[in-house]
TORFI-39584 format. One record per residue: residue number from 1; residue in three letters; x, y, z of N, C-alpha, C in turn. Coordinates in steps of 0.001 Angstrom, whole numbers, plus 500000, padded with zeros to 6 digits. Layout:
<rec><resi>NUM</resi><resn>ALA</resn><n_u>X</n_u><n_v>Y</n_v><n_w>Z</n_w><ca_u>X</ca_u><ca_v>Y</ca_v><ca_w>Z</ca_w><c_u>X</c_u><c_v>Y</c_v><c_w>Z</c_w></rec>
...
//
This chain:
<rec><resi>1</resi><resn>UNK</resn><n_u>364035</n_u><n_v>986753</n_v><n_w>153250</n_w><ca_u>364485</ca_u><ca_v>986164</ca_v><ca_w>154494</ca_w><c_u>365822</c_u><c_v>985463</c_v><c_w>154236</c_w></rec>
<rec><resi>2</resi><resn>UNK</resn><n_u>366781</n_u><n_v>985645</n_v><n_w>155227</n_w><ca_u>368521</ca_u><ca_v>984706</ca_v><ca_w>154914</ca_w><c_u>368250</c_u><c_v>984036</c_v><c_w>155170</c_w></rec>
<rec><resi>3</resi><resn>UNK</resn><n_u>368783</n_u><n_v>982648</n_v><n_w>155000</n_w><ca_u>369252</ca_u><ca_v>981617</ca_v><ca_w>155419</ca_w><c_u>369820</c_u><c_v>981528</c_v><c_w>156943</c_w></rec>
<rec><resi>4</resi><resn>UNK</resn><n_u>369352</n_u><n_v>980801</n_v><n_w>157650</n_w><ca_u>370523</ca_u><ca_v>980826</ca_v><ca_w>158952</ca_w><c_u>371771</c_u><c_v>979874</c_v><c_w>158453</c_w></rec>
<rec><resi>5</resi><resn>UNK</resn><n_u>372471</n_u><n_v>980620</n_v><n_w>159211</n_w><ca_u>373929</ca_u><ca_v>979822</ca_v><ca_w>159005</ca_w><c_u>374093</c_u><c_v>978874</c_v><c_w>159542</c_w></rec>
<rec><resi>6</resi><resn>UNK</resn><n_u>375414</n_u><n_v>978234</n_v><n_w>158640</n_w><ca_u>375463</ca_u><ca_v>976822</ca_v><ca_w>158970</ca_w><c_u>376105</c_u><c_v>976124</c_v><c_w>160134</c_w></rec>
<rec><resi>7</resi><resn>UNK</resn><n_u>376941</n_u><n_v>977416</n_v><n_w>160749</n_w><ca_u>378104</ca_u><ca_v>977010</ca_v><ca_w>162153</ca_w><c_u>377887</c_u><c_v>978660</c_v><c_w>162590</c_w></rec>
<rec><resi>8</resi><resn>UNK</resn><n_u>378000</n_u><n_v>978841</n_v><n_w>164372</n_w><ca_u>378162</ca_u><ca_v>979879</ca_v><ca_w>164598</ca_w><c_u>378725</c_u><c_v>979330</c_v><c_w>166093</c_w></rec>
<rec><resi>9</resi><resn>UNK</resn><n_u>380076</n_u><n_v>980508</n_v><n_w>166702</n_w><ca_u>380860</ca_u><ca_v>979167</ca_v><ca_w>167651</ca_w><c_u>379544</c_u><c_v>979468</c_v><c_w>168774</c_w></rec>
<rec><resi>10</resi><resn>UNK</resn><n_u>378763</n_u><n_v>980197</n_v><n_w>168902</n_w><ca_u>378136</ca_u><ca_v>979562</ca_v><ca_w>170597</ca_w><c_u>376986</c_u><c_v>978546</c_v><c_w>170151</c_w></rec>
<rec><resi>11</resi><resn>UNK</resn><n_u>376834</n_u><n_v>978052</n_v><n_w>168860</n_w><ca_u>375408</ca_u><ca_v>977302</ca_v><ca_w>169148</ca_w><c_u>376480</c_u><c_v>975815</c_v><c_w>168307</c_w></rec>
<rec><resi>12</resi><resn>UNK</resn><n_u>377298</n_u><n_v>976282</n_v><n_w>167453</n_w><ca_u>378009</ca_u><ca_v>974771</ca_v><ca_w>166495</ca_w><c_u>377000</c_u><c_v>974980</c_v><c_w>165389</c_w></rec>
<rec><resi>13</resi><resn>UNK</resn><n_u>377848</n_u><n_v>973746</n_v><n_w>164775</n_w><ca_u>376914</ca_u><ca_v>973463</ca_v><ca_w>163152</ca_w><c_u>375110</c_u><c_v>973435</c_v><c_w>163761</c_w></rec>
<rec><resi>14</resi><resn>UNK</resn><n_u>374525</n_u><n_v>974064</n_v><n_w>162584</n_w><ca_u>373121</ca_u><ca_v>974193</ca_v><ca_w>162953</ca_w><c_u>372542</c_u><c_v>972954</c_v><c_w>162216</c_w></rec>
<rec><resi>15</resi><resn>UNK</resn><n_u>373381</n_u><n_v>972666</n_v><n_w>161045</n_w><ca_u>372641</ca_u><ca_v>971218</ca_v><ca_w>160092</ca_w><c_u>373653</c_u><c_v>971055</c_v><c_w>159601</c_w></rec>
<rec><resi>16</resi><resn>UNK</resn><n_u>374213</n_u><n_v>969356</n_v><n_w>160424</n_w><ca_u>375003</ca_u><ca_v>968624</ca_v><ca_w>160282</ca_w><c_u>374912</c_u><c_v>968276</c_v><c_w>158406</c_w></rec>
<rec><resi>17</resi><resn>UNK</resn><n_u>373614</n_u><n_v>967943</n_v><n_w>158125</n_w><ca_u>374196</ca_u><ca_v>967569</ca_v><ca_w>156394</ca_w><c_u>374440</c_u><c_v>968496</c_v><c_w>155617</c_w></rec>
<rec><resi>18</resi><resn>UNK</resn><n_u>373937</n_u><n_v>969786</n_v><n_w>155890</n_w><ca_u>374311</ca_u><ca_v>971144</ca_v><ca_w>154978</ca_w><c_u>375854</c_u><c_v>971379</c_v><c_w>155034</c_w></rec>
<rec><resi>19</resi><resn>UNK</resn><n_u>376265</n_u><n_v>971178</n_v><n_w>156152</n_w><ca_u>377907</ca_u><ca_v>971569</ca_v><ca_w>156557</ca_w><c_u>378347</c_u><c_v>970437</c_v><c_w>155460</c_w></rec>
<rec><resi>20</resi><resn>UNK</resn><n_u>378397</n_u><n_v>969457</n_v><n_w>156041</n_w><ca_u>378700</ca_u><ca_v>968090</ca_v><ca_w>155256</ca_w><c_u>379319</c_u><c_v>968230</c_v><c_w>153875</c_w></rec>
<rec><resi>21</resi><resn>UNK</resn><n_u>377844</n_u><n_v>968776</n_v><n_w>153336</n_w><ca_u>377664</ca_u><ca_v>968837</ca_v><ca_w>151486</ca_w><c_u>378815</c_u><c_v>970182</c_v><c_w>151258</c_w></rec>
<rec><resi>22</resi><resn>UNK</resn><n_u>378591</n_u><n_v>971026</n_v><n_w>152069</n_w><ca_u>379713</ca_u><ca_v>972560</ca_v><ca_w>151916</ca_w><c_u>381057</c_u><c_v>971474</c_v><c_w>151822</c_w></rec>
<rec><resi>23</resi><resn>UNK</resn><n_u>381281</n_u><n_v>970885</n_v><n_w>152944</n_w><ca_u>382696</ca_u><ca_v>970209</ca_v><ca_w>152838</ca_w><c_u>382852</c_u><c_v>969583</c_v><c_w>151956</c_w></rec>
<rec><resi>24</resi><resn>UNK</resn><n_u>382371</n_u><n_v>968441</n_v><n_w>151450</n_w><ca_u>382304</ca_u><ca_v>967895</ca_v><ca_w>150125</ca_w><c_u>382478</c_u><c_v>968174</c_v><c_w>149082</c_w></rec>
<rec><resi>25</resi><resn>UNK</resn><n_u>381602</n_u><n_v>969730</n_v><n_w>148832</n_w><ca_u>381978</ca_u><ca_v>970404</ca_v><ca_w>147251</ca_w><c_u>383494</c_u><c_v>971194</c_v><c_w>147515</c_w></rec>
<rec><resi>26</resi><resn>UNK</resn><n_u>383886</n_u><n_v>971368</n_v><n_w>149121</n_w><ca_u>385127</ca_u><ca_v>972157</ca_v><ca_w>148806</ca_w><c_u>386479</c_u><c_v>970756</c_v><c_w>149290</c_w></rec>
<rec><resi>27</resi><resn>UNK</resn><n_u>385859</n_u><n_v>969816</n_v><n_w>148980</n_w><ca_u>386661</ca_u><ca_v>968642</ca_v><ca_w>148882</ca_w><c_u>387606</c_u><c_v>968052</c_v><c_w>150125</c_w></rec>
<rec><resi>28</resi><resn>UNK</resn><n_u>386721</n_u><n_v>968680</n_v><n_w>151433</n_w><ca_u>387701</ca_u><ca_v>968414</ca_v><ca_w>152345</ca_w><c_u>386680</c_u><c_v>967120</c_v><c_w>153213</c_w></rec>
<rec><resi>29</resi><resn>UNK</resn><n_u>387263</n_u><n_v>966075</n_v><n_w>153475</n_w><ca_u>386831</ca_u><ca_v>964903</ca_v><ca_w>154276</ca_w><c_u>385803</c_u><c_v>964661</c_v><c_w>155526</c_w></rec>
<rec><resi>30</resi><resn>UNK</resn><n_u>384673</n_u><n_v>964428</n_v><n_w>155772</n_w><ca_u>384321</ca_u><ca_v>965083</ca_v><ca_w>157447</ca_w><c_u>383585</c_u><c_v>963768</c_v><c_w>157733</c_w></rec>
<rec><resi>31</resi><resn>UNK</resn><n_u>382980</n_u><n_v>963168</n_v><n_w>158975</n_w><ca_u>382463</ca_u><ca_v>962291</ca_v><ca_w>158908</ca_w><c_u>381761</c_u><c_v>962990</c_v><c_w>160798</c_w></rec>
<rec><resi>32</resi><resn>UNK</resn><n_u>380606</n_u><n_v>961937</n_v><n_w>160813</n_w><ca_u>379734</ca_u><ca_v>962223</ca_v><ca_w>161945</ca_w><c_u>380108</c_u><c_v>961485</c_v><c_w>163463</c_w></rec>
<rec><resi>33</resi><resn>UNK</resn><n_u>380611</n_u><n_v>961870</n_v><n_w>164417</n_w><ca_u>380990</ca_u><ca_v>961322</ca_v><ca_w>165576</ca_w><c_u>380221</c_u><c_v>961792</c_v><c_w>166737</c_w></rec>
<rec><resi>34</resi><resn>UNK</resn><n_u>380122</n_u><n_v>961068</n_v><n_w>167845</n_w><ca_u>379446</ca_u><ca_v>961460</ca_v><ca_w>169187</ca_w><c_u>380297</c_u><c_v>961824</c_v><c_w>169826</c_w></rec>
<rec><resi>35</resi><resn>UNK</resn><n_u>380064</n_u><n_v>963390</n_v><n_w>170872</n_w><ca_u>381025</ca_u><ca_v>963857</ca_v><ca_w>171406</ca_w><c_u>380942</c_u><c_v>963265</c_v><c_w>172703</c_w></rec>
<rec><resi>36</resi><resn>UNK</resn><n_u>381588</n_u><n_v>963696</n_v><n_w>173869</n_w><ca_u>381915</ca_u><ca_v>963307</ca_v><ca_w>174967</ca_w><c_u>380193</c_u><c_v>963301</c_v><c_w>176190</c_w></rec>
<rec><resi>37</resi><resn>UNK</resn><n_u>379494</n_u><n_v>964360</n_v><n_w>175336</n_w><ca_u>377887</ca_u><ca_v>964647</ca_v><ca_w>175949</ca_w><c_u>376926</c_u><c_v>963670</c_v><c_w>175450</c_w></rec>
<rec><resi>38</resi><resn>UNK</resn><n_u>377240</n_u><n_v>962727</n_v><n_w>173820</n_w><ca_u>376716</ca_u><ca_v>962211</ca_v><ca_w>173496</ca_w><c_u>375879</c_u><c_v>962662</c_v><c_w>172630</c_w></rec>
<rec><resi>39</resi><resn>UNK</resn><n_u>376399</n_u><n_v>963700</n_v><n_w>171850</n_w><ca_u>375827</ca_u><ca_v>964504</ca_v><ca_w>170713</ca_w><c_u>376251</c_u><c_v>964394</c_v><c_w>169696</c_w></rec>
<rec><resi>40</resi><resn>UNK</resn><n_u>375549</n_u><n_v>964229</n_v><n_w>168484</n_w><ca_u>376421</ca_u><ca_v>964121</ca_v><ca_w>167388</ca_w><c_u>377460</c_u><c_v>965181</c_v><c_w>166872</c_w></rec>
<rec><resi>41</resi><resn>UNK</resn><n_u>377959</n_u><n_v>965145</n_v><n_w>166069</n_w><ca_u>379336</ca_u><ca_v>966517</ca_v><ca_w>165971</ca_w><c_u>379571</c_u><c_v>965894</c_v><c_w>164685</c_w></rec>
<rec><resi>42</resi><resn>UNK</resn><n_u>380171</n_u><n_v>966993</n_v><n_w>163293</n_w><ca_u>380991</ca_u><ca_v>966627</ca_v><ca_w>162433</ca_w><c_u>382541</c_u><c_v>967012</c_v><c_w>163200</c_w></rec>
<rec><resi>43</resi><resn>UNK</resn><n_u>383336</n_u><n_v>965894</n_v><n_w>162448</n_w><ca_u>384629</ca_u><ca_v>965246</ca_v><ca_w>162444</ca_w><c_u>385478</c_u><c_v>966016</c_v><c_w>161594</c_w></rec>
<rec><resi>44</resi><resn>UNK</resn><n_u>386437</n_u><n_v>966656</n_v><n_w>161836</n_w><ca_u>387538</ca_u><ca_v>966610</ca_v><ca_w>160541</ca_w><c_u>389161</c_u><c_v>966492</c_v><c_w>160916</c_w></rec>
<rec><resi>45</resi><resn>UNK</resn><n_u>389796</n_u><n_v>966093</n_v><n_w>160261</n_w><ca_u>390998</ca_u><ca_v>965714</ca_v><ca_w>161053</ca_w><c_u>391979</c_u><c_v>966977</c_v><c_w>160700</c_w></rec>
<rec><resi>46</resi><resn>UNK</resn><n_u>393220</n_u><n_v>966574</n_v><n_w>160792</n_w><ca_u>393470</ca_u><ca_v>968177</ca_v><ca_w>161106</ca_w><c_u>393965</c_u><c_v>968997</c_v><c_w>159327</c_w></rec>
<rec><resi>47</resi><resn>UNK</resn><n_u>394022</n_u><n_v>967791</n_v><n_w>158498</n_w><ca_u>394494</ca_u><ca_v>967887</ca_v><ca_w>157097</ca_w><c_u>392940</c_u><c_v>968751</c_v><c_w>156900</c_w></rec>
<rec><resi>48</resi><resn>UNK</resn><n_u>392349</n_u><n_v>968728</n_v><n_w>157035</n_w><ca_u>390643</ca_u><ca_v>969050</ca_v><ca_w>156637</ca_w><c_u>390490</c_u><c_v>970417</c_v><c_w>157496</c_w></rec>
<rec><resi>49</resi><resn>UNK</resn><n_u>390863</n_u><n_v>970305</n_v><n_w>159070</n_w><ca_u>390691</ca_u><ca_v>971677</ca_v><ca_w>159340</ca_w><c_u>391654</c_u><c_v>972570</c_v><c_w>158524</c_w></rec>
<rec><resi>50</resi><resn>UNK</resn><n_u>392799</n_u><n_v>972396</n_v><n_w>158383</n_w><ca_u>393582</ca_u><ca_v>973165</ca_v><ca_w>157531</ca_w><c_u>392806</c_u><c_v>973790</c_v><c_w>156341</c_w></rec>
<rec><resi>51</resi><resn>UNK</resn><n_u>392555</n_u><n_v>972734</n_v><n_w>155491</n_w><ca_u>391598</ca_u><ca_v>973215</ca_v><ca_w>154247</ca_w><c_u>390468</c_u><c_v>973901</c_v><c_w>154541</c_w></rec>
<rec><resi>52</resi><resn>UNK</resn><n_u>389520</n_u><n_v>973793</n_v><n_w>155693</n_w><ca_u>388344</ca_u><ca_v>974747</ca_v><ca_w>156334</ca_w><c_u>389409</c_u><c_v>976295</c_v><c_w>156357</c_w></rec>
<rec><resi>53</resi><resn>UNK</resn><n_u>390329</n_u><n_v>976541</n_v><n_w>156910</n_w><ca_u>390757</ca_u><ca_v>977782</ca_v><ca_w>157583</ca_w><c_u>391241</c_u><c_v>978018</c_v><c_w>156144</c_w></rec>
<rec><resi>54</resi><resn>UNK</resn><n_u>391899</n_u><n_v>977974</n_v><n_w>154966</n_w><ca_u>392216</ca_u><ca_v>978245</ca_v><ca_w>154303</ca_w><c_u>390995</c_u><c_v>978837</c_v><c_w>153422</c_w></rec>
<rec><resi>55</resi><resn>UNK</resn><n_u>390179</n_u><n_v>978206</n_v><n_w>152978</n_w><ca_u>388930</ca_u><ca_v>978421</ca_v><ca_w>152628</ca_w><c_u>388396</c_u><c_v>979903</c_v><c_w>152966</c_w></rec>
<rec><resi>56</resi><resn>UNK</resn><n_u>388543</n_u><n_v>979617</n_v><n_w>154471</n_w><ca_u>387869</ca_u><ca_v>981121</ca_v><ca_w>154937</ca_w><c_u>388524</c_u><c_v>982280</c_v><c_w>154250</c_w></rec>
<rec><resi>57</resi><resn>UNK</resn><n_u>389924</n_u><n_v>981625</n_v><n_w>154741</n_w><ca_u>391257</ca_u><ca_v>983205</ca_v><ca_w>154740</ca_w><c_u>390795</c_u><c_v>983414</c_v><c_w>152854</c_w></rec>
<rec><resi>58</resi><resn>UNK</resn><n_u>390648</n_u><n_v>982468</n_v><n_w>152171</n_w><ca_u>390424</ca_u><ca_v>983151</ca_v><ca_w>150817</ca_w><c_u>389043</c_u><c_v>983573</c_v><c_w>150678</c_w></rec>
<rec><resi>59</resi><resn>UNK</resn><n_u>387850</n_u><n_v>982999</n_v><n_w>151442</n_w><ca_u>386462</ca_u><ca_v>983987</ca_v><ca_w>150871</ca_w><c_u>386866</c_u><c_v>985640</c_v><c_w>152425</c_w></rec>
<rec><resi>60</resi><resn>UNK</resn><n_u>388406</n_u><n_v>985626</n_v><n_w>152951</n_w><ca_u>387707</ca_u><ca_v>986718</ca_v><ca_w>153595</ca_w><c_u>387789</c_u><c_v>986782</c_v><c_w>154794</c_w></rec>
<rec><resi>61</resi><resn>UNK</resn><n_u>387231</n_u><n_v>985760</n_v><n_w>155368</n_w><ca_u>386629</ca_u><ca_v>985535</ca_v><ca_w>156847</ca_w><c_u>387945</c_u><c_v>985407</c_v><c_w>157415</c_w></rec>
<rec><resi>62</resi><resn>UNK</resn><n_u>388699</n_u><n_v>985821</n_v><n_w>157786</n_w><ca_u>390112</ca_u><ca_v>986051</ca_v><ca_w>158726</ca_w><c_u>389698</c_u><c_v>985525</c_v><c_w>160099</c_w></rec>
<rec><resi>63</resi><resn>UNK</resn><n_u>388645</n_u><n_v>986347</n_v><n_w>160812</n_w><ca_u>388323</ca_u><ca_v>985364</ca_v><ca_w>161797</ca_w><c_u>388034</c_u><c_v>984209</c_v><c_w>162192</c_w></rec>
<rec><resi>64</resi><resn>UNK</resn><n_u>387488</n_u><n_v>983279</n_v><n_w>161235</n_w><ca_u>386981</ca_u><ca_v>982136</ca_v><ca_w>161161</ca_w><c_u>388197</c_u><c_v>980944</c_v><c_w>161070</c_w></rec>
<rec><resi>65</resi><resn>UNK</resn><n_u>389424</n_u><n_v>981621</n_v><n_w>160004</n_w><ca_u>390286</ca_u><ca_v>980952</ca_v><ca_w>160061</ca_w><c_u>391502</c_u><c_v>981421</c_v><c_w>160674</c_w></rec>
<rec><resi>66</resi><resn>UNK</resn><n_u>391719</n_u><n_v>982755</n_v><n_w>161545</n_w><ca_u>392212</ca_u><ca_v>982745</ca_v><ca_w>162790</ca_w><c_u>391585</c_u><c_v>981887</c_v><c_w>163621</c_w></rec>
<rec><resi>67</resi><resn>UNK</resn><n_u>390483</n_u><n_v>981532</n_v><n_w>163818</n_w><ca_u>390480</ca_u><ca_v>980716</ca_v><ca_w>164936</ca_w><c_u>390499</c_u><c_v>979629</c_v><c_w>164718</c_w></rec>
<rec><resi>68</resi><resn>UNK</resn><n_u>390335</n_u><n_v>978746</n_v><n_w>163359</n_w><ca_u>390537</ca_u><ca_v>977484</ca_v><ca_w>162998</ca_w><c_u>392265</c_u><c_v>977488</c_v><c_w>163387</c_w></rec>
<rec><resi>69</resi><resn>UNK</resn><n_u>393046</n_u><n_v>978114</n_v><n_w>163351</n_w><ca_u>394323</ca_u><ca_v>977862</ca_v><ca_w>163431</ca_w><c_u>394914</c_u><c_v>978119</c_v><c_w>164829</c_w></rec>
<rec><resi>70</resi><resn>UNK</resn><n_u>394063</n_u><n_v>978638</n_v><n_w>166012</n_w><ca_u>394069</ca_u><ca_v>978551</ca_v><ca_w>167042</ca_w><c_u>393930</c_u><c_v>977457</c_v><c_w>167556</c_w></rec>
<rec><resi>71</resi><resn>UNK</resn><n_u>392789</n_u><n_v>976725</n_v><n_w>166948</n_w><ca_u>392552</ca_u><ca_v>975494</ca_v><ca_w>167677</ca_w><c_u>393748</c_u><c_v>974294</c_v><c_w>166977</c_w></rec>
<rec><resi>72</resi><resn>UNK</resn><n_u>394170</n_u><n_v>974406</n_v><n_w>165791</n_w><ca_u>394948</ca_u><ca_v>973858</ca_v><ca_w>165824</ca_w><c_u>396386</c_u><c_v>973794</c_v><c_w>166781</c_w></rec>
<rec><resi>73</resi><resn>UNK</resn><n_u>396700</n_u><n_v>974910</n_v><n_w>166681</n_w><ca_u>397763</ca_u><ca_v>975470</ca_v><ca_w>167543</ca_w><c_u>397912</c_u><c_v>975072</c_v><c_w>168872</c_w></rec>
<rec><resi>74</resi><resn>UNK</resn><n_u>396581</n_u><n_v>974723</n_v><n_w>169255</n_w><ca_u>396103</ca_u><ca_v>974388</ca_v><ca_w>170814</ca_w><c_u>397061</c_u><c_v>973241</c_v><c_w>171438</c_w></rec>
//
């Protein structure tokens, strides 16, 4: 049986501390905030999304960090 994943964009992070610990070992900053619905959400500022999209573009995932750089772009 896989693992479910840890972010997918129509549902978001599925487990806020699994994401967390991923960010951590790949050394990028994140912290836990309430969004505008009053849900919790991880945080990263934009030095950190950078390092997320980069991440991807090297395991691969082009899409993941095409769209991390979309939203920056935004």
């Amino acid at each position: 049986m896989s693992q479910p994943r840890l972010y997918s964009p129509t549902t978001g992070v599925q487990d806020r501390e699994a994401f967390r610990t991923l960010l951590a070992r790949l050394g990028i900053d994140s912290s836990i905030t309430t969004d505008a619905n009053g849900e919790q959400t991880v945080a990263l500022d934009r030095a950190g999304m950078e390092q997320l999209a980069a991440w991807f573009a090297g395991q691969g995932d082009t899409a993941q960090a095409d769209a991390i750089q979309r939203a920056l772009d935004a």
